[in-house]
C-alpha positions in Angstrom: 70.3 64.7 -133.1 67.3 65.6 -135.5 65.2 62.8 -136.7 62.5 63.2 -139.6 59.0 62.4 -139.5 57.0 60.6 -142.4 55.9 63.9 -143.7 59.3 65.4 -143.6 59.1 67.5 -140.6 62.3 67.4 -138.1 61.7 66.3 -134.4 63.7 66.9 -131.7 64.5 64.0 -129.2 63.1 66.1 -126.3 59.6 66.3 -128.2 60.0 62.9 -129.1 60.0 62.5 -125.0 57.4 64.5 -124.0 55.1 63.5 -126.8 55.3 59.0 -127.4 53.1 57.3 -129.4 50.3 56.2 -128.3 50.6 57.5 -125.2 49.9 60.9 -123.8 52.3 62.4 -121.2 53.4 65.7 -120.6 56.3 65.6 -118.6 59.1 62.9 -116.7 58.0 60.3 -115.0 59.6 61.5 -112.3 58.0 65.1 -112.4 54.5 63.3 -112.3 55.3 61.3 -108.9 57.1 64.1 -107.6 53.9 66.2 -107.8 52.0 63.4 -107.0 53.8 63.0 -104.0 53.5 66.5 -102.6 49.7 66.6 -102.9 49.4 63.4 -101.0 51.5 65.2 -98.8 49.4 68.5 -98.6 46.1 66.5 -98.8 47.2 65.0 -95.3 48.3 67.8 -93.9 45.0 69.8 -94.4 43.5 66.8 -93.4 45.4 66.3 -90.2 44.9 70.1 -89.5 40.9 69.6 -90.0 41.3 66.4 -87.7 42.6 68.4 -84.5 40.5 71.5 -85.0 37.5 69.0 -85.1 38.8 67.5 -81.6 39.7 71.0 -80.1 35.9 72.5 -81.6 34.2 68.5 -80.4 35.6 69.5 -76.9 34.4 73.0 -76.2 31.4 72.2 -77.4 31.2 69.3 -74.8 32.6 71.0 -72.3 29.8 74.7 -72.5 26.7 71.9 -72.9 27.9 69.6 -69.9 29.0 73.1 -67.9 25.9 74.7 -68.8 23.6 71.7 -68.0 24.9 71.5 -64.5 25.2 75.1 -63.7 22.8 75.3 -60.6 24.1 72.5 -59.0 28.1 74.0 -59.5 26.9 77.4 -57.9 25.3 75.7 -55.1 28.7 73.4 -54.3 31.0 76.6 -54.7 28.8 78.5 -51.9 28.6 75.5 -50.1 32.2 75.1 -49.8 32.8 78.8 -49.6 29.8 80.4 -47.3 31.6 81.0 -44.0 34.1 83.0 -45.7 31.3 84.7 -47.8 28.9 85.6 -45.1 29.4 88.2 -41.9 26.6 86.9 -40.4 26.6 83.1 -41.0 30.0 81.0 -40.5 28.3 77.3 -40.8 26.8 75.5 -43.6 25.2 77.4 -46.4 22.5 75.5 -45.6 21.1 71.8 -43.8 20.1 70.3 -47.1 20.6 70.8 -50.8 17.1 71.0 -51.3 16.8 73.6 -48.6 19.8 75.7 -50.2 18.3 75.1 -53.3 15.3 77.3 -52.5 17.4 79.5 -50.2 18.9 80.6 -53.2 15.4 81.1 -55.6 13.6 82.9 -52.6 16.6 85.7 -51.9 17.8 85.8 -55.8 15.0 84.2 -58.1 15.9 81.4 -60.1 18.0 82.7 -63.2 20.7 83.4 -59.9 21.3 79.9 -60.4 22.8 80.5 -63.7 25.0 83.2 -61.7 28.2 83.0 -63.6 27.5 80.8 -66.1 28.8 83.1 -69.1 31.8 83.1 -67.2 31.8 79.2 -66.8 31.3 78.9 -70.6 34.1 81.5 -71.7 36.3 79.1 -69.3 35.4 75.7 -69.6 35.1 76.0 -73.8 38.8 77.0 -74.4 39.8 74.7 -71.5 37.8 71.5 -72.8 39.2 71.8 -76.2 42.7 72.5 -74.8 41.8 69.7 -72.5 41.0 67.2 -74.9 43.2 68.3 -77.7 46.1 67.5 -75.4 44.8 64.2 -74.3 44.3 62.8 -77.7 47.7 64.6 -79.1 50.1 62.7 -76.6 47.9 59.7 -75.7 48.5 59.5 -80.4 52.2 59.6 -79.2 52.4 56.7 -77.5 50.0 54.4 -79.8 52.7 51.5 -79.3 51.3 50.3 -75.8 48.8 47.2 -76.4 49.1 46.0 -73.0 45.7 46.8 -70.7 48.4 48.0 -68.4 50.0 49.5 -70.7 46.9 51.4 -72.1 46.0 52.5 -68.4 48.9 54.2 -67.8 49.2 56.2 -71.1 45.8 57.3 -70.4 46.7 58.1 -66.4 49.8 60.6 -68.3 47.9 61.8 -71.6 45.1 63.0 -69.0 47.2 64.7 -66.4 49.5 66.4 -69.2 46.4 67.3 -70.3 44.9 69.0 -67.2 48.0 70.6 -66.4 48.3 72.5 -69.6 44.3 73.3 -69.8 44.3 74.7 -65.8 47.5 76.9 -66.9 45.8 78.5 -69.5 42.7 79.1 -68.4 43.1 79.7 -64.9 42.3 83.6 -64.3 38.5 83.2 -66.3 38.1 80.1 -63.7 39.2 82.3 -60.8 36.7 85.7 -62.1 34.2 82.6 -62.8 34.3 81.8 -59.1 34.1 85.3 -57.9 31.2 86.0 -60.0 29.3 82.8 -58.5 29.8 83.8 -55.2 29.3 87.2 -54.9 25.7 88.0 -53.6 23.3 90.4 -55.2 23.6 92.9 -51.5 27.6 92.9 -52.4 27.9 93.5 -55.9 31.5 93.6 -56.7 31.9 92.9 -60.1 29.7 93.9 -63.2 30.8 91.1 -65.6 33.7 89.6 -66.8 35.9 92.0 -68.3 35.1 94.5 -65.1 36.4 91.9 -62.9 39.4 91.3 -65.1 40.9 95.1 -64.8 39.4 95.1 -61.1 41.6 92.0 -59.9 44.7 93.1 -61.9 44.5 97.0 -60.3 43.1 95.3 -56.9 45.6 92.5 -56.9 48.1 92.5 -59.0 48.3 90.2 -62.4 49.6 87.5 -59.6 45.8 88.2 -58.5 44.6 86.5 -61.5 46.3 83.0 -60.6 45.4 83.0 -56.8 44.6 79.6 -56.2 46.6 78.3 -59.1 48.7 75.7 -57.3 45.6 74.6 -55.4 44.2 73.7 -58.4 46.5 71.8 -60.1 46.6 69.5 -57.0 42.9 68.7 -57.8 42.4 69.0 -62.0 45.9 66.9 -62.5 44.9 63.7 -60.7 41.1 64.0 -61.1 41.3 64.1 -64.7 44.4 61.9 -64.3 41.8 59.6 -62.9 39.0 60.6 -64.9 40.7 59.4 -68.3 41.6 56.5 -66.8 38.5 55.0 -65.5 36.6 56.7 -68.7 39.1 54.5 -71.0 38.8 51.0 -69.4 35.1 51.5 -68.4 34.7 51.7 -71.9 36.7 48.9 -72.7 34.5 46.9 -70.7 31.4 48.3 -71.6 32.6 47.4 -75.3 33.1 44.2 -74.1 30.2 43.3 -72.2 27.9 44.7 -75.2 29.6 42.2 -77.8 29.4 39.0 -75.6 25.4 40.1 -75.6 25.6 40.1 -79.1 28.1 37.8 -79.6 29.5 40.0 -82.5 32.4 43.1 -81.9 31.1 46.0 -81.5 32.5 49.2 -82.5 30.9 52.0 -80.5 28.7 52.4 -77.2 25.5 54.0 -77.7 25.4 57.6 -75.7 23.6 55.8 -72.9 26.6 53.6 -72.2 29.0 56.5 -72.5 27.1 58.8 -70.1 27.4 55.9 -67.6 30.7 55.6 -68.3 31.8 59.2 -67.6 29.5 59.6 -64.6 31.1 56.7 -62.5 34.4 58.2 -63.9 33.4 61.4 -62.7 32.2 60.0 -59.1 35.5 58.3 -58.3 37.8 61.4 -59.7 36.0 63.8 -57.8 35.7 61.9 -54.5 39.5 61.7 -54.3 40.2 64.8 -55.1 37.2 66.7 -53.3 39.1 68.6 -49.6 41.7 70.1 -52.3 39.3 71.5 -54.5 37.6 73.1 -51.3 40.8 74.8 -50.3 41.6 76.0 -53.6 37.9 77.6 -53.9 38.6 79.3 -50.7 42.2 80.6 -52.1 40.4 82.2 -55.5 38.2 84.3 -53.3 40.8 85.1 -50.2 41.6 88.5 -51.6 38.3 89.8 -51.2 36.8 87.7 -48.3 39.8 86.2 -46.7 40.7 88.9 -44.2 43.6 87.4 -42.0 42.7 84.1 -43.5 44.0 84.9 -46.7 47.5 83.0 -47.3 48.8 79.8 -48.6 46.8 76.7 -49.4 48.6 75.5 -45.7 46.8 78.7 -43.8 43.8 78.2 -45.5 43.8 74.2 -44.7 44.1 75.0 -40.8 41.6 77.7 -40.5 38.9 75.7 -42.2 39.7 72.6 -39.9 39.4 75.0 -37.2 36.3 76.4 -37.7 34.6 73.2 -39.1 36.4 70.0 -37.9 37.0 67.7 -40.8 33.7 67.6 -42.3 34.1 70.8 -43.4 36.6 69.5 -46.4 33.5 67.3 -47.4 30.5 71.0 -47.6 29.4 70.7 -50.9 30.1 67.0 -51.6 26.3 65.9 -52.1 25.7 68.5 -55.0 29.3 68.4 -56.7 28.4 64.4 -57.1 24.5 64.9 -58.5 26.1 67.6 -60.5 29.6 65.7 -61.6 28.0 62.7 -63.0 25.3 64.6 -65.4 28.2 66.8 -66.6 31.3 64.6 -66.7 28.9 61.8 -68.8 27.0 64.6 -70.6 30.8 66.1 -71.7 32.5 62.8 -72.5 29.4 61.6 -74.0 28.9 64.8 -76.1 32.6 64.8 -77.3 32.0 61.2 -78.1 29.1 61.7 -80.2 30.3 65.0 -82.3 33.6 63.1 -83.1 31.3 60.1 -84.9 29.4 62.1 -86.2 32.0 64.3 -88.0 33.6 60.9 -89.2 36.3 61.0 -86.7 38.1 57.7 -85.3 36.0 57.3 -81.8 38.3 57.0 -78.6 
């Protein structure tokens, strides 16, 4: 039906909808929400995209400063734990004292050795932190329902070991070429870099090369950072705590000092427990080149070392992996803490 206007012009009832009086609107009601409705939709999505590549870029970023901080003191655990198999000559400690092996090292390679490997350790440990930590926060999100402390403590005991499992998996051949690298000594020069010792271990080796160890390793990374998260999570709890009876107020956040604490006695526990393991499975990653008839299963491997070093030789390398451990987990934690704040991201 056509209805006239005042000055005689005709209007059509679907003008008459689109155009009211009084008020201007160009379309149903129902088209406006609709749209309205899928750009709250897409503005969440980009921002939930932005979110988790801020948490996986917040943890390789933590992970290359903490690895890189503590480089000398990883080198100098990995030969400790690995010498006898290294050296012809030599088949007891690296060395009496980590101050002695610390200038062992300087005098017969100069002290940029000590970085040995490091480019390596920071191709490796960024894609693996931010993996790492991606998959932490990702399924610890998925079970946001537990309140209990219990409850809370056991979430982060899964979230962390579903975490390390997936990280190690994907990661594992730079951490093995990492280790090679570190150990080899400047008389035996085996490998010229990274992507030489790549094609070398696969033509050497086999691509099975490239995961030598990888069982090994899972036995140590699942429950230490199993363990790590945990005791990370309620030492913070605590620390929050403690802080807001001082100042009888709640308290948000931990200041960096508080969270490097946190992740160093996290780190000393974690590491502790899971120390003999991670000895074996350094021993497996270089077994194809220095193993001789000692290369085999994690089993073999396990009875040889007793029997050439007794018991204590599951602890070589202890003293620096714990100086270096509680620098680097705190500094990593910490670091990941920090960048997540400070690019207005909900702290853990």
């Amino acid at each position: 039906m056509v209805q006239p206007t005042d000055n005689g012009d005709a209007v059509t009832p679907q003008l008459l909808r689109r155009h009211t009086t009084g008020v201007v609107s160009f379309g149903d009601v129902g088209d406006v929400c609709t749209e309205t409705v899928d750009v709250d939709h897409q503005r969440r999505l980009v921002d939930e995209i932005a979110k988790q590549a801020t948490v996986l870029f917040a943890g390789g970023v933590a992970g290359s400063v903490g690895k890189t901080c503590t480089a000398p003191l990883s080198r100098l655990t990995i030969l400790f734990q690995v010498h006898s198999m290294v050296s012809a000559t030599h088949k007891g400690k690296f060395s009496e004292s980590l101050p002695q092996a610390f200038m062992k090292v300087v005098r017969n390679e100069g002290i940029v050795s000590l970085w040995k490997g490091n480019g390596a350790s920071v191709v490796h440990r960024f894609p693996y932190s931010a993996v790492n930590f991606f998959t932490y926060e990702l399924v610890k999100g998925s079970f946001a329902d537990a309140t209990t402390s219990s409850g809370q403590m056991s979430v982060s005991f899964i979230s962390g070991a579903i975490a390390a499992a997936t990280s190690t998996s994907v990661c594992y051949p730079i951490d093995l070429i990492r280790t090679r690298l570190i150990t080899q000594l400047d008389k035996d020069i085996r490998y010229r870099g990274i992507s030489h010792a790549f094609h070398r271990i696969r033509a050497e080796e086999g691509t099975r090369g490239l995961y030598r160890g990888l069982s090994a390793t899972l036995l140590v990374t699942v429950p230490n950072m199993a363990i790590n998260f945990t005791m990370f999570e309620a030492l913070k709890d605590l620390a929050l705590a403690y802080r807001s009876e001082q100042q009888q107020a709640e308290q948000q956040s931990l200041s960096v000092v508080d969270t490097l604490l946190c992740g160093g006695l996290s780190g000393i526990v974690s590491s502790s427990i899971t120390f003999p393991v991670d000895v074996i499975r350094r021993r497996m990653q270089i077994s194809g080149i220095h193993g001789g008839s000692r290369a085999g299963s994690a089993t073999d491997i396990a009875r040889a070392l007793f029997a050439e070093q007794g018991f204590h030789g599951f602890y070589r390398g202890l003293a620096p992996e714990l100086l270096k451990v509680i620098p680097m987990v705190g500094i990593t934690f910490g670091s990941f803490d920090y960048i997540k704040r400070t690019l207005q991201l909900e702290a853990r």
